[in-house]
NUVEXRO-731376 format. One record per residue (C-alpha): residue number from 0; x, y, z. Coordinates in pm, whole numbers. Layout:
N
[NUM [X Y Z]]
...
This chain:
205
[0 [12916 -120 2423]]
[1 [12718 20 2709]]
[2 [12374 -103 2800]]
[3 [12107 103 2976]]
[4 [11930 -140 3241]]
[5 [11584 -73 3001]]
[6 [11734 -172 2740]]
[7 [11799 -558 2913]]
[8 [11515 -723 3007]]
[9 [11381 -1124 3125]]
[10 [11120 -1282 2962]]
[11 [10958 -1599 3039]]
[12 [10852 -1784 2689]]
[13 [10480 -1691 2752]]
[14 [10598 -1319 2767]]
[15 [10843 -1362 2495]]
[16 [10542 -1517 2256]]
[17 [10234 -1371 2378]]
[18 [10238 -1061 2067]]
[19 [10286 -769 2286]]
[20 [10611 -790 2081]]
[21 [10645 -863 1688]]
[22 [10984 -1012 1618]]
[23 [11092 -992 1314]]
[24 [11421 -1246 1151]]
[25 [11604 -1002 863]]
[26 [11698 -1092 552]]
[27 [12083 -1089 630]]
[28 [12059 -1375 919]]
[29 [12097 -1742 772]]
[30 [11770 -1920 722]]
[31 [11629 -2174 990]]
[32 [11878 -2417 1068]]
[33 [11824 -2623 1347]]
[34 [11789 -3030 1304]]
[35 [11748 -3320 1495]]
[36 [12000 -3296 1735]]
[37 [11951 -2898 1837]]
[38 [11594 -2964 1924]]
[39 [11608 -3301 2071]]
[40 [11844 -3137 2322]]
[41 [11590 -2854 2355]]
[42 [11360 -3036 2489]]
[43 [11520 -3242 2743]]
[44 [11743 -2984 2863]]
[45 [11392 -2824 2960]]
[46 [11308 -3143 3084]]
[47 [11627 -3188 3306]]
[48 [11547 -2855 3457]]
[49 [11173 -2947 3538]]
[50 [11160 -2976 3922]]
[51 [11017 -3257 4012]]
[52 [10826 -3114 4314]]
[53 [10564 -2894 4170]]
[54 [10610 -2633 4439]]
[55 [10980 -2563 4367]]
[56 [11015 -2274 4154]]
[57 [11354 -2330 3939]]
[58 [11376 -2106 3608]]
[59 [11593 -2200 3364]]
[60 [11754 -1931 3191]]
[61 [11789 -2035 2788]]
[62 [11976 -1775 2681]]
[63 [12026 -1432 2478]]
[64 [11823 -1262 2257]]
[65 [11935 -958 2096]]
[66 [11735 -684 1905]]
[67 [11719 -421 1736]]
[68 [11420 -178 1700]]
[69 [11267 -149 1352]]
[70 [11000 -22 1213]]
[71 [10835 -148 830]]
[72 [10552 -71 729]]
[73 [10468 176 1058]]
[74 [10500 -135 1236]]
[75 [10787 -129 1557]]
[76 [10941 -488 1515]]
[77 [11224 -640 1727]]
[78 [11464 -676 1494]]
[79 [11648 -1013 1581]]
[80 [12017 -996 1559]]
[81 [12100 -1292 1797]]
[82 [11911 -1630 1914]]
[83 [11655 -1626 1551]]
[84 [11712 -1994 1610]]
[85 [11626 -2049 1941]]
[86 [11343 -1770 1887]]
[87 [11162 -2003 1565]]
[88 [11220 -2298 1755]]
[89 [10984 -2156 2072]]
[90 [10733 -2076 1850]]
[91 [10720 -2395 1698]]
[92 [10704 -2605 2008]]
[93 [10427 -2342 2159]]
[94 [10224 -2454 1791]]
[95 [10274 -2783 1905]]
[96 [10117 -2772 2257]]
[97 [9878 -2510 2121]]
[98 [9734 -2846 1901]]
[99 [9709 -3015 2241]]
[100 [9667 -2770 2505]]
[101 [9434 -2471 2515]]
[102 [9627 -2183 2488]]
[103 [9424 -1865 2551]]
[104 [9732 -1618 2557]]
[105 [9884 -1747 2214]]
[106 [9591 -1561 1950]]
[107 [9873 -1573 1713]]
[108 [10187 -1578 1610]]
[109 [10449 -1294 1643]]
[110 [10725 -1362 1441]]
[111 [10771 -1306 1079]]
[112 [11092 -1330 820]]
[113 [11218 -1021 620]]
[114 [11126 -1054 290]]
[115 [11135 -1451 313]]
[116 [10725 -1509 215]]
[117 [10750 -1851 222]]
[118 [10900 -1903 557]]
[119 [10657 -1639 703]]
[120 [10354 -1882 559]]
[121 [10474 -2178 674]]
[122 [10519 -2044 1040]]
[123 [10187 -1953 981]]
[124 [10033 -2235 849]]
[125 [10177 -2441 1149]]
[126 [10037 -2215 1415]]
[127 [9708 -2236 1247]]
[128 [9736 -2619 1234]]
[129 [9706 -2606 892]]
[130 [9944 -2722 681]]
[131 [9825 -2833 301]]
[132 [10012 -3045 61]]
[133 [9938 -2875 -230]]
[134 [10151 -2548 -121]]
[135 [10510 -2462 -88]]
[136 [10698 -2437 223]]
[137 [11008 -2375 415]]
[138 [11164 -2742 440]]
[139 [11409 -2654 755]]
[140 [11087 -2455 952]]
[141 [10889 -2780 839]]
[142 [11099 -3030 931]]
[143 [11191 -2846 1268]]
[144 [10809 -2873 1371]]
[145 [10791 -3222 1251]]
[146 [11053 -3331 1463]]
[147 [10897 -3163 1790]]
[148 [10610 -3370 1688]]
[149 [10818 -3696 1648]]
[150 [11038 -3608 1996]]
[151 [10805 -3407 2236]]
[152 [10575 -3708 2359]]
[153 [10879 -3951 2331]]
[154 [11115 -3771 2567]]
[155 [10772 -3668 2816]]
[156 [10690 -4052 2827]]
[157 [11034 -4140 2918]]
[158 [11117 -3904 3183]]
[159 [10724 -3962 3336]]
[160 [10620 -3578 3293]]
[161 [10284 -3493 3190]]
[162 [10196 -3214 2851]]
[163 [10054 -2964 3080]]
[164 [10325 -2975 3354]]
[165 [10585 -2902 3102]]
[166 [10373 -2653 2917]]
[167 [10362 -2509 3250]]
[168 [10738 -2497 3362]]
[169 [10834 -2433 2952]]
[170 [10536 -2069 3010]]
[171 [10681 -1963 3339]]
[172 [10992 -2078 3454]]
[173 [11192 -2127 3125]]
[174 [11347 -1763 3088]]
[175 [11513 -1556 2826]]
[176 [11727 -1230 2884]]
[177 [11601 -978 2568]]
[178 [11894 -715 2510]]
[179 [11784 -453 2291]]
[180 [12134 -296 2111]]
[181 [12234 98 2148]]
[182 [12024 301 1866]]
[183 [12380 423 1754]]
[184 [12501 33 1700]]
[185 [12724 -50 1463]]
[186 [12602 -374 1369]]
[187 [12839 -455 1136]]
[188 [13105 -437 1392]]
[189 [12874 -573 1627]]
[190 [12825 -858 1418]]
[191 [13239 -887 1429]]
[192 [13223 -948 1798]]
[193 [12940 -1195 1855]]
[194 [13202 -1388 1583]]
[195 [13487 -1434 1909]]
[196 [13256 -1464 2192]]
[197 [13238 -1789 2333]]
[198 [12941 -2018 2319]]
[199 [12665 -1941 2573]]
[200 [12612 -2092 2867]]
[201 [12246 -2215 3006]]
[202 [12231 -2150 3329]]
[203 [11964 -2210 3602]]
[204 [11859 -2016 3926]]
């Protein structure tokens, strides 16, 4: 499978969440999945990249994400064939500065779930810092931004690093290489082969 250099593009996580993109997860990929452990690790691999001289730029490159243009609705989404958890897990942890942090850039969120209402409004709900007790929501999504809630401050306090300096590095510096698939993708097959890859590795520059 041959990739057009257009068609492969870095994103920092303000770029990647901003909205001049809609992402959308499809109703064939697994639902949210990520626990305690995933996002602990997250976070302080983020942290463990932080240079600790603020005028040392060091990205940190996260990892893939790979789409698939689609359009519902009249609406061109990015399909999202590969890193949906990674992808949720941003937008949670940009919610969760958002309730600290002004965040002028981040009017709203820009990813929704293929005929999955319930995780779409709980997303939602948690962006808008406004989650109610009387409705129903997506436990895992929940949970997930609960435990950036219970971790974030915890792992800032003990490695000495300030909100807005990681907001900062997390915005800029923390990177993410967006490969949009072929139009004429097989994804079935496609699917096949992400099965024998090996694991990803994070890697810095």
């Amino acid at each position: 499978m041959k990739h057009k250099s257009e068609d492969i593009r870095e994103l920092n996580i303000r770029q990647l969440l901003d909205g001049t993109d809609q992402y959308m997860i499809p109703i064939y990929q697994r639902n949210y999945a990520w626990g305690e452990k995933e996002i602990e690790q997250l976070i302080q691999d983020i942290l463990d990249y932080l240079p600790k001289d603020k005028k040392e730029e060091k990205n940190y490159f996260i990892g893939t994400l790979i789409i698939n243009k689609h359009t519902e609705n009249n609406i061109l989404l990015q399909e999202t064939i590969d890193g949906q958890q990674r992808l949720t897990t941003l937008s949670l942890l940009a919610s969760v500065i958002k309730e600290k942090l002004p965040l002028d850039w981040y009017q709203q969120t820009n990813l929704s779930f293929q005929s999955r209402p319930k995780s779409t409004k709980t997303l939602t709900a948690i962006f808008q810092d406004n989650i109610q007790n009387s409705q129903s929501y997506n436990d895992n999504i929940l949970n997930g931004y609960q435990l950036i809630q219970k971790h974030l401050d915890k792992k800032l306090a003990a490695e000495e690093v300030n909100l807005e300096d990681f907001a900062s590095y997390l915005f800029s510096q923390v990177k993410i290489v967006r490969v949009q698939v072929p139009a004429d993708t097989d994804l079935n097959h496609y699917f096949e082969i992400m099965k024998i890859l090996p694991p990803r590795i994070h890697t810095s520059s």
